[in-house]
N, C-alpha and C positions, 0 to 999 in steps of 0.2 A: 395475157400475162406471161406466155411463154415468151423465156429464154431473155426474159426481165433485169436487169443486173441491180441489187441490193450494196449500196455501199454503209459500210457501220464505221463508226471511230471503234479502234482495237483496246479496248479499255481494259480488256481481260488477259489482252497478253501476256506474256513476261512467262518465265520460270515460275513454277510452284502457284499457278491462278488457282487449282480446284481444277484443273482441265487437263493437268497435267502431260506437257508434251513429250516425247522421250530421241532418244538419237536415233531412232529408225537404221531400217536396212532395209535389202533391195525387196525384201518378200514379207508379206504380214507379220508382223510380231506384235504379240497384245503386250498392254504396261498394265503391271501389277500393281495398281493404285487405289486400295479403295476410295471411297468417299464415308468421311465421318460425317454425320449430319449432323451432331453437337457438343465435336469440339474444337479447339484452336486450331485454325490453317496458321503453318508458317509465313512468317511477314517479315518484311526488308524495309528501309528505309523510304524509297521510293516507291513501293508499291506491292511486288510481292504476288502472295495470296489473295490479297488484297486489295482490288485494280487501284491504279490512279487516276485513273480516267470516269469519266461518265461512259453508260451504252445509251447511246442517242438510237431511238427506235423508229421505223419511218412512218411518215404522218399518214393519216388518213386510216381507209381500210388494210395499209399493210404492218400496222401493228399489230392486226390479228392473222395474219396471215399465217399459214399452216404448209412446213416445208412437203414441197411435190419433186420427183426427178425432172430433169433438165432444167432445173431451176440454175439463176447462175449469178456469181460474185467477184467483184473486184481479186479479191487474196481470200489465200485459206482460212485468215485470221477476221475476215465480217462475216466467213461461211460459221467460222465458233461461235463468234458472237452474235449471230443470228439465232442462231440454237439455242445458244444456252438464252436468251431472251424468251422465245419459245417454250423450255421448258423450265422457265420462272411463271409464264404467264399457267401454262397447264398444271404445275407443283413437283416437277423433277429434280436432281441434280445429275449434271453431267459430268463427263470426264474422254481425255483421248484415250480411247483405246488400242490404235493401230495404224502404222502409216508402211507408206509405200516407196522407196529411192527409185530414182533412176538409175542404172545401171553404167548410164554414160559418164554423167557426172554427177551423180549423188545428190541430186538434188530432190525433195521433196516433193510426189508429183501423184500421192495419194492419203486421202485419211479419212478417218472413220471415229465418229463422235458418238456415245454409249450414255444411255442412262447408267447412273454410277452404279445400280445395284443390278448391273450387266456383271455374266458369270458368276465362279463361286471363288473364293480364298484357297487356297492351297496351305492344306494345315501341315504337309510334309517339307516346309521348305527348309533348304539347307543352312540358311542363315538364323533358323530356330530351334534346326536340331539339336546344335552343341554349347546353349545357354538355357539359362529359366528367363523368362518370362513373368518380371513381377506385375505389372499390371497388361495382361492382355485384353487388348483392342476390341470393342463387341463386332461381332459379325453382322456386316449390312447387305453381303450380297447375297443374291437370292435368285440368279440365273434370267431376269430381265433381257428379252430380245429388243428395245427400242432402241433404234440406232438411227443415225445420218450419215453416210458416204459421199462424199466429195473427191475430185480426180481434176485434177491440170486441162486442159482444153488448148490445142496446141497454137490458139491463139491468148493465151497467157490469161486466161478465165479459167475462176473454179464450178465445173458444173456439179449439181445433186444426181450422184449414180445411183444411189439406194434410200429409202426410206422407210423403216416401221414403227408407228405408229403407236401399237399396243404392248401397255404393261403388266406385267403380271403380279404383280402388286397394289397395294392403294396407293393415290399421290397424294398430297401435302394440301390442305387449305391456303387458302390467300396468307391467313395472320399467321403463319410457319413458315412460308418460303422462305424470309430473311435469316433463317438457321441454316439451310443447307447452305456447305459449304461455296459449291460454284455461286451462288449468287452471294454473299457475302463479302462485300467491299466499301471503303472508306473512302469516300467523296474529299476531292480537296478542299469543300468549305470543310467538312466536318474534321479532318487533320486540323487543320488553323484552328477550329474551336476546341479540339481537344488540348492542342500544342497550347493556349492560348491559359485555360484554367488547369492544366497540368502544372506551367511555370506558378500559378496562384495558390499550389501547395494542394490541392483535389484529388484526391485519389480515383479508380477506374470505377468505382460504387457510384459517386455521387457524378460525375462526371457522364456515366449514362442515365442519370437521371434528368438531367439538364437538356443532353440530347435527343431525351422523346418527348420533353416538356418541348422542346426549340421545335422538331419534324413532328408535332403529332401521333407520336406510337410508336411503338418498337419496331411495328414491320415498315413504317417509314424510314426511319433509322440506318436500315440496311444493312446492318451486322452487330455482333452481339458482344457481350460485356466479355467475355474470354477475348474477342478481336481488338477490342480497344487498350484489356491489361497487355496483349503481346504487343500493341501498337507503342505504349508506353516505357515498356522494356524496352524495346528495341532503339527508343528517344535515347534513355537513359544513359543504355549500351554506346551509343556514339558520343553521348557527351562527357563519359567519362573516360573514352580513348583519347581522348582529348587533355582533359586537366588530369589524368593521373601523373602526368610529367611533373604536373604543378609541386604532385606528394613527393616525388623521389625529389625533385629541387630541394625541397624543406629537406626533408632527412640528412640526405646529405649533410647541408646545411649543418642542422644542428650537431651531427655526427662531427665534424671538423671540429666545433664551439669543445665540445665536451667528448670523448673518446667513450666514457661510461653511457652515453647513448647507444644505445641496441635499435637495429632496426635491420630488417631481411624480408627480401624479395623473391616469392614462390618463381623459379623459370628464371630467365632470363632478364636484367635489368631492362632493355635495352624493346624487348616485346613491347606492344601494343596496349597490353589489358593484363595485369597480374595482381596477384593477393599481395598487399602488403601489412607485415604488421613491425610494431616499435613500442617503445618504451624510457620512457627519461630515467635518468640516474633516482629521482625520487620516488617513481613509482617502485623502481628495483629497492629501493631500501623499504619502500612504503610493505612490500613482501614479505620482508625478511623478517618483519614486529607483528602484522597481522596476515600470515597466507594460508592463516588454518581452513577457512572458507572463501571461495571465491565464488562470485557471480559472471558469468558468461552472456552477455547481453548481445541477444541478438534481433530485438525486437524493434530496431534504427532501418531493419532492411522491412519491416512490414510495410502496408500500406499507408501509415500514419508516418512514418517519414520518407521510404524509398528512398533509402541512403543506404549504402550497402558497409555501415558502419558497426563494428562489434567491440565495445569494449568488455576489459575483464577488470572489476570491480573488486569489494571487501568491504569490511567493515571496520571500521578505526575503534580506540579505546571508548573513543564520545558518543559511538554510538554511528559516525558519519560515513555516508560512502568513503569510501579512496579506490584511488586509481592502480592498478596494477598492469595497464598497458593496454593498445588500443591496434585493432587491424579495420583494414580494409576488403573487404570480399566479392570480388568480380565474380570468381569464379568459386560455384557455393555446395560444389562438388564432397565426395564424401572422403575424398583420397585429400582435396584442399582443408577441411578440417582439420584432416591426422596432422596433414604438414604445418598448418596453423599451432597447435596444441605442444607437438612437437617443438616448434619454436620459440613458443612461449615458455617451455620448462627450462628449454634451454637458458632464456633470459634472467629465468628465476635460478639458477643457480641447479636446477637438477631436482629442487625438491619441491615433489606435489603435496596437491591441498590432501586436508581430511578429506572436505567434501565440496561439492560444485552443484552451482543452480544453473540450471536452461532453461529455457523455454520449450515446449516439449515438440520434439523433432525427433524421429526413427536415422534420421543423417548422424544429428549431433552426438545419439543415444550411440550409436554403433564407432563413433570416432573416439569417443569417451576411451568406450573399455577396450581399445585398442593402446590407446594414450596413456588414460590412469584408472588400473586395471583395480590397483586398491584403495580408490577415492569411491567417497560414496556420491552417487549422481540422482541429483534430484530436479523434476521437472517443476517449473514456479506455479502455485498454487493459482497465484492472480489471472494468471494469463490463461489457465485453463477453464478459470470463473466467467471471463470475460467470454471465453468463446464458447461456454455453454449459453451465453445468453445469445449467441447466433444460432445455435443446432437446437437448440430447443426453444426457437423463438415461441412455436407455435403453441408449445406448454405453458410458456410463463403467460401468455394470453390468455388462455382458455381457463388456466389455474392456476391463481393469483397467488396463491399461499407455497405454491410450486418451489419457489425461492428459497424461502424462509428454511423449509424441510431441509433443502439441497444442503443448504450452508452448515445448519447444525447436522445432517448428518455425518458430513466432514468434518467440522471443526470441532465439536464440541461430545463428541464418542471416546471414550476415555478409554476402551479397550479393545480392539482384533476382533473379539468376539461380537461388541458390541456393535463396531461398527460393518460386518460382516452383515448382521441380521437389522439394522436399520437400514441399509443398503436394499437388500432384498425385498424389504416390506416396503420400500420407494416406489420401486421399479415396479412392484405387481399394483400399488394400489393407483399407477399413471399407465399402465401398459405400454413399459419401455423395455421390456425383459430381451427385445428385437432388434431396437433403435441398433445401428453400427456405430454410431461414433461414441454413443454412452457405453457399449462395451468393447469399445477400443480402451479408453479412459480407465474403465475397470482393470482390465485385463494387466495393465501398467500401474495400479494404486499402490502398489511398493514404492514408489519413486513420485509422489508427490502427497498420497493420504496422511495429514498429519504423525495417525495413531503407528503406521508404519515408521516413523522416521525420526522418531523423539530418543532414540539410544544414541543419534549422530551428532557433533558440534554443528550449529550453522549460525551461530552468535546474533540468535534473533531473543531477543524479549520477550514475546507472548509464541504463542502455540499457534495462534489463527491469525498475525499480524499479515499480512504481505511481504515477499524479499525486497527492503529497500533499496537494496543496490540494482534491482533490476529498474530501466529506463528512469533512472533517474537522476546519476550524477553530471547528464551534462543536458537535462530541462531545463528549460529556461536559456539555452543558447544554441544545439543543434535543435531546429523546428521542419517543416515539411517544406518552404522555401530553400531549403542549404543546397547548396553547389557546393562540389569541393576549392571551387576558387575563393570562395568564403571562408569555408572551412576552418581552417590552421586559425584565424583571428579570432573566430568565437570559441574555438577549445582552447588557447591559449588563456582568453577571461576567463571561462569556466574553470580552469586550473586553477587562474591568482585567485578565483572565488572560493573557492574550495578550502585552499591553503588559509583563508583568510580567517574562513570561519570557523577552520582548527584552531589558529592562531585564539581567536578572542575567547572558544571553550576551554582553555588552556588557561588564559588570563583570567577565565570568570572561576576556574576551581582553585587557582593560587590566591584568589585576594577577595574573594565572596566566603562567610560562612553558611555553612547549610543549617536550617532551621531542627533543630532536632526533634520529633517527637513524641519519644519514650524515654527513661533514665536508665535505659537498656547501656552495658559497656560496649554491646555489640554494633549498638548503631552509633556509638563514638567512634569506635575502631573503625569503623565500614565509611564515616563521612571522613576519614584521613588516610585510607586507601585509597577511595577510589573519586573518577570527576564527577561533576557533579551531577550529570544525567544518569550514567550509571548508578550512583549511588541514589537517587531519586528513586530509580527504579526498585533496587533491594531494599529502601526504606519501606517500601508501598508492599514488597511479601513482609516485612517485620510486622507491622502494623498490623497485617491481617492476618496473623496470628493472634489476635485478638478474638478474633470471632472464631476459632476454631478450640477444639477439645484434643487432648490427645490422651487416650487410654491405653493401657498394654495390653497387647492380645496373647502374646504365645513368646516362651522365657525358656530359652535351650542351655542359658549360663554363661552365652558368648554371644551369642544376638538376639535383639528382641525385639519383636515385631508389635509397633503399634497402630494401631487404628485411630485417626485424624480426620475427624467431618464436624461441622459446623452443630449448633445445638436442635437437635429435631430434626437432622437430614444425615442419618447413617446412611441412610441408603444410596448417597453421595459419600463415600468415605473414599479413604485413602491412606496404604497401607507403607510404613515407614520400616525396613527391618536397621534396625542401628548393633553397628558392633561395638561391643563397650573399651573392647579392648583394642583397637584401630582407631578410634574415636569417626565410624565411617555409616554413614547414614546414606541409603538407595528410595526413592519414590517411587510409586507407582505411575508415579506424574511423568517423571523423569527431563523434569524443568531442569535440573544440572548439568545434566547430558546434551540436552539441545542449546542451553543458552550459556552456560557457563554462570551463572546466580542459581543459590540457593534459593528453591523454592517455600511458600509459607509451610507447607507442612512437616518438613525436616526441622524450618526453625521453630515451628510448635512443639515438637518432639525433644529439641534443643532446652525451651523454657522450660520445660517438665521438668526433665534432666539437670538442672542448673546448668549448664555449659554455655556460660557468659560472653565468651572471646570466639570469635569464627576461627577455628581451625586453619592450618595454613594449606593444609591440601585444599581446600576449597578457596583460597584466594590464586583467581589465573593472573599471571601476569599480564595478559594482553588488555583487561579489563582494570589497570590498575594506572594510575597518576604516572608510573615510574616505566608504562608500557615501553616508550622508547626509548630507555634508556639502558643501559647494561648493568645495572646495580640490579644484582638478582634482592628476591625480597629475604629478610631474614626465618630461617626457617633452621631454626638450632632445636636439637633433642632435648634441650630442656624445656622448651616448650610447647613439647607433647602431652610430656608428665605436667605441666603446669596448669593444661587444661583437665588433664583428668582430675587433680585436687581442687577445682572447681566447682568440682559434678557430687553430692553425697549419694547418687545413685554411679557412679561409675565408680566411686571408690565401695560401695558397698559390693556390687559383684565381681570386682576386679580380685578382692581379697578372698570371695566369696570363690571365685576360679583359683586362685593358688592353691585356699584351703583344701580343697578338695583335694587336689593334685597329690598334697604333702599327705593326707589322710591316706589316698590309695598306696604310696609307697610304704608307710608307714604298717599296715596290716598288714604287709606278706612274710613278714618273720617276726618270732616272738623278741630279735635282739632289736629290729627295727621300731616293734611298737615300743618298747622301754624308751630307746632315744626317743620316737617322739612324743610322747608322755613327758619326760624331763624338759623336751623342747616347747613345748608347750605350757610346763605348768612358768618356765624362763619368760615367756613370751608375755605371760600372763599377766606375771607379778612387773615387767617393764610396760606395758600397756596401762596398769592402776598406777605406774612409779609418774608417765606420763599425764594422768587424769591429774594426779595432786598436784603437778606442778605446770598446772594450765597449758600440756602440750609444749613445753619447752626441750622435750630430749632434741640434742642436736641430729638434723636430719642431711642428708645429700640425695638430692635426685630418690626421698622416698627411701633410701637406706638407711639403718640403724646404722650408727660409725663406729661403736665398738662390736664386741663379738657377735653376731646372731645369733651363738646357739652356747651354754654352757650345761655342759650333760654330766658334769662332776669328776670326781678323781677318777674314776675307770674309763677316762679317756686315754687313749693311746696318746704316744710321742708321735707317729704319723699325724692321729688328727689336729695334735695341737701345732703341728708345721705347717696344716695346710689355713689352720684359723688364724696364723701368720703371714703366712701369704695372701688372706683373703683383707685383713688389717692393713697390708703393704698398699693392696689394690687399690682400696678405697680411698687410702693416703693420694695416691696418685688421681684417682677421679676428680677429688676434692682442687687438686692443682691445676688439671685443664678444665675443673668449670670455671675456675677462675679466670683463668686465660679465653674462657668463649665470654666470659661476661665483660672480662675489658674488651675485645676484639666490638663486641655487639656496641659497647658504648662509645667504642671511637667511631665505628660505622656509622651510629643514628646520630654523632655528633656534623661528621660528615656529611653524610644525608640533611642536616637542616644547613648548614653551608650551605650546599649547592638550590637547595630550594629559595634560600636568600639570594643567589644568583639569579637564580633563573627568573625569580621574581622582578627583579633590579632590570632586566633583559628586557621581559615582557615589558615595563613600565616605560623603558626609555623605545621602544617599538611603538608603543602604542603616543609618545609622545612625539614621534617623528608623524606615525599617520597625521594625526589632527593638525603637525606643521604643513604637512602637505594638501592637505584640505582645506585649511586656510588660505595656502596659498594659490590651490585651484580656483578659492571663491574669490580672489584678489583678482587673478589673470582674467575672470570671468567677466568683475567689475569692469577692468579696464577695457576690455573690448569689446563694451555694451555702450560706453563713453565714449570710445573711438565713435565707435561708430553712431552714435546719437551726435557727434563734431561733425564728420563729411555728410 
């Protein structure tokens, strides 16, 4: 066998195999490479980390063959690849550790092959001195003597100069080899099968499932589910250097059509691969009526579409996504965020949301409060549901009821405290107090636990819904198939979809009556505010204020706290403090805070109280018929006082708060209590003049219109100037209410004009659609005809 020569195909060559070659010089120098044994090698197009080639091993007994000195090779690169075959068959990973120049002309003319966990790391290196290190590397090596040395032979053969054999470690089984890095490579059938159900929309999960179903095993397979996601990336990465031209085309494009298009390019237009983000003139107006919440959707680049697509979403008066602009994210960098963020505020005019949903990212989270520092950022509940059901697969199997706990301890904990110690009692009675990702989740429950986040706007409906704007305003048209050559045409339908089905909720609140179902004036009022899901919604808390009770607990004379739970369930209560004199009611729910609707127990508190008419602080405009339009709603100081003479309990303590007031003034001097004794017994005898004449003394806004007080002839001429002056005032009140009540009546005269427009608008829209539907079924006719002729 001596002096044998071994020829291999170099399948392993290239930069970055796992074998790691370096620039050499004329005298040893080792390369500081370690070997990961399970995680991603870096990959290229062609090959990579990851050979393109097969290692064709020679037949017979020299597939076991076991390297000796003066053994000898075509090139240096069947001497690698001999080796590293060798130490697949034994359970190693290898790596270059050292070569040797010529001195004449630099040419390669010694090297030295290392089992990977040869030497140790150098934890003083300079390139780690003056950074942190967020995730550091585990340590593999462990000072491992097995090597191969090979040397040039000056007949242009590589011979074996050195050999040892022994490790000082354990080596790897058969079913592990295909983990270690050097042997880790993607055959070019298996590229074409990957390339092949990758275009079929597959993600890197199912896609190695397929391939150890096809090879029989995972260590058939020959590389691992991390080698096939970087394989796929790196697809992705050339195919979108390619069509992002496609996007700057369009932009452009529509930028010339309409100038109010916004659209900017992170770098350089003109680069290879850049962030792009845009915005049509409608989504910029679609802000300006609802940008109190936005959704940041970034869940286009997960594995369910691998499109590096992120819109930013809202929620409309009906309840509907809307669009507030859309980027493209090559590059998913934490500095490409800021500048993303950045640009979009800019689009928006400058002005940030209340608050913002993500999906929960430490990138997104740290871009945030750099961007909008006084928006509240909340991560989406859903997605963090979804992906306890991967990290705790192994729970939800083994304890089935696992679930159910998980949810309601989330959603349905009405208090910090409450949900603090249902928490705890989870995790001890599963033995997860440990688990890392569940108290990662914890550690962040500011920022997605309902009970945290109910004092914030996010114009959702329920407590425990899901963020509808997250992945969903453009399902049903971007799917796991999309190329951006496609692109533009299916978000363009997804648009006129969008538009369309504002359009018909629009027409179904102008010329649908809603079914009313109480003789409440509240829910008349509430179904001629607002559309009709909205108002669907607040009819559904009026209603269930039926089954609720509401008692008063605690009476300070300016707010009163009551207690509101269902009959036989205090111990579900819910405490309402209402101020009589604000006409202003807080939940412990704090369903107003989050969604912008009153919730049932304020309006239970409401029916106690008689207070008929919803207040106009509680009516938002963005939730209201008139959202887009500039007609602020009426909201005159007379009918503030209008509601509180509604209420016999608000006018009882309101009276019940002055008296007092006038009583403490009135005791601190003996000339003081006379006047109010005189004023009082005045007040008296016109309060019984009012009973006999059925409440007809003339009133303004709650004022008596002649004098308030007559305290008799030992009034001074000072007082009787100023009980002149105060006669004068009232004079004058009397003539701007008049003036706000004609103003209010030509407005709501006005206001039904234009809803007779806008009504006449919608109908002749809606009469153009179905001419155009007609006449697609006509064209359809005829070229079903045509062609049933040839």
């Amino acid at each position: 066998m001596d002096n044998e020569i071994l020829e291999f195909d170099i399948g392993l060559g290239g930069e970055g195999d796992g074998l790691g070659d370096d620039d050499g010089v004329d005298m040893e120098q080792p390369v500081d490479d370690d070997d990961l044994a399970y995680s991603p090698a870096p990959s290229s197009g062609g090959g990579g980390a990851i050979g393109s080639g097969e290692i064709y091993l020679p037949e017979g007994d020299l597939s076991d063959l076991e390297p000796y000195e003066g053994m000898e090779f075509e090139s240096e690169e069947a001497a690698k690849a001999f080796y590293n075959s060798y130490a697949r068959r034994v359970g190693f990973s290898t790596r270059v550790s050292s070569s040797r120049r010529s001195r004449r002309d630099g040419a390669i003319i010694q090297r030295q092959f290392v089992c990977a966990k040869e030497g140790f790391r150098n934890l003083n290196e300079k390139r780690t001195k003056d950074r942190e290190i967020k995730r550091p590397r585990t340590i593999t090596r462990v000072g491992c003597k097995a090597s191969l040395s090979v040397k040039m032979h000056d007949s242009g053969k590589w011979i074996v100069s050195g050999f040892v054999r022994e490790h000082n470690h354990e080596l790897v089984p058969p079913d592990q080899v295909h983990c270690l890095r050097s042997h880790r490579q993607i055959s070019g059938a298996a590229k074409t099968l990957i390339d092949t159900l990758q275009a079929a929309g597959m993600g890197p999960r199912r896609i190695m499932s397929a391939l150890i179903k096809e090879y029989g095993g995972i260590s058939k397979v020959g590389f691992t589910e991390v080698d096939c996601r970087n394989y796929m990336r790196n697809n992705r990465q050339r195919s979108l250097e390619g069509d992002i031209q496609l996007v700057l085309d369009y932009l452009r494009q529509m930028h010339s059509e309409n100038p109010n298009f916004f659209y900017a390019v992170q770098g350089e237009e003109d680069q290879c691969v850049s962030n792009v983000f845009w915005a049509d003139p409608k989504a910029r107006m679609n802000y300006t009526f609802f940008g109190d919440t936005v959704t940041f959707d970034t869940t286009y680049r997960s594995n369910r579409y691998r499109l590096p697509f992120a819109p930013f979403t809202g929620v409309n008066h009906h309840g509907q996504p809307v669009l507030f602009g859309c980027a493209f994210m090559i590059n998913e960098s934490e500095a490409s965020f800021v500048w993303l963020f950045k640009t979009w505020l800019m689009a928006m005019s400058g002005r940030p949301p209340m608050s913002i949903t993500t999906d929960h990212d430490s990138v997104l989270r740290s871009a945030i409060i750099q961007v909008f520092p006084e928006t509240r950022h909340r991560f989406c509940k859903w997605h963090i549901f979804k992906k306890c059901q991967e990290k705790l697969s192994h729970i939800f199997l083994k304890h089935p009821n696992f679930e159910a706990e998980f949810h309601k301890c989330v959603n349905l904990t009405e208090s910090i405290e409450e949900f603090e110690s249902c928490w705890l009692t989870l995790v001890d009675r599963y033995d997860l107090r440990d688990h890392e990702w569940l108290q990662s989740i914890y550690s962040s429950r500011r920022q997605w636990v309902p009970v945290y986040l109910r004092d914030t706007f996010f114009a959702e409906m329920s407590i425990t819904q899901r963020s509808d704007g997250m992945n969903s305003y453009f399902d049903g048209y971007v799917n796991a198939s999309t190329n951006l050559n496609q692109f533009f045409k299916l978000y363009e339908k997804a648009l006129e979809s969008r538009n369309e089905k504002e359009v018909r909720a629009d027409y179904d609140t102008m010329n649908t009556l809603p079914i009313l179902r109480t003789p409440s004036p509240m829910e008349k009022q509430a179904s001629e505010l607002y559309p009709r899901k909205i108002f669907m919604r607040f009819q559904e808390e009026l209603v269930g204020t039926l089954t609720f009770m509401a008692s008063k607990a605690e009476d300070d004379g300016e707010v009163i706290t009551y207690h509101v739970a269902k009959f036989g369930e205090d111990h579900k209560a819910y405490y309402v403090k209402f101020n009589v004199l604000e006409m202003k009611a807080t939940c412990s729910c704090h369903m107003f805070e989050f969604s912008g609707l009153l919730c049932r127990h304020v309006l239970a508190v409401f029916r106690v109280t008689n207070v008929l008419t919803l207040p106009s602080h509680y009516i938002l405009k963005r939730w209201t018929r008139n959202a887009k339009s500039n007609v602020i709603l009426e909201d005159h100081s007379t009918d503030v006082y209008t509601y509180y003479l509604e209420s016999h309990t608000v006018r009882y303590n309101t009276l019940r708060h002055e008296a007092l007031k006038f009583v403490d003034e009135g005791a601190k001097t003996l000339e003081n209590y006379d006047m109010a004794m005189l004023a009082l017994q005045e007040a008296s005898n016109r309060v019984a003049e009012a009973i006999k004449n059925d409440g007809r003394t003339p009133i303004s806004n709650g004022k008596v219109r002649s004098s308030l007080l007559n305290v008799g002839n030992h009034r001074d001429y000072t007082r009787g100037i100023h009980e002149e002056s105060l006669i004068q005032h009232m004079s004058e009140q009397d003539d701007m209410d008049k003036n706000i009540r004609e103003l209010a009546n030509e407005l709501q005269s006005a206001n039904r004009k234009c809803e007779i427009y806008r009504s006449n608008l919608l109908s002749v829209l809606k009469a153009v659609e179905d001419h155009k539907s007609e006449l697609s079924v006509t064209v359809q006719n005829i070229k079903i005809s045509m062609k049933d002729g040839f």
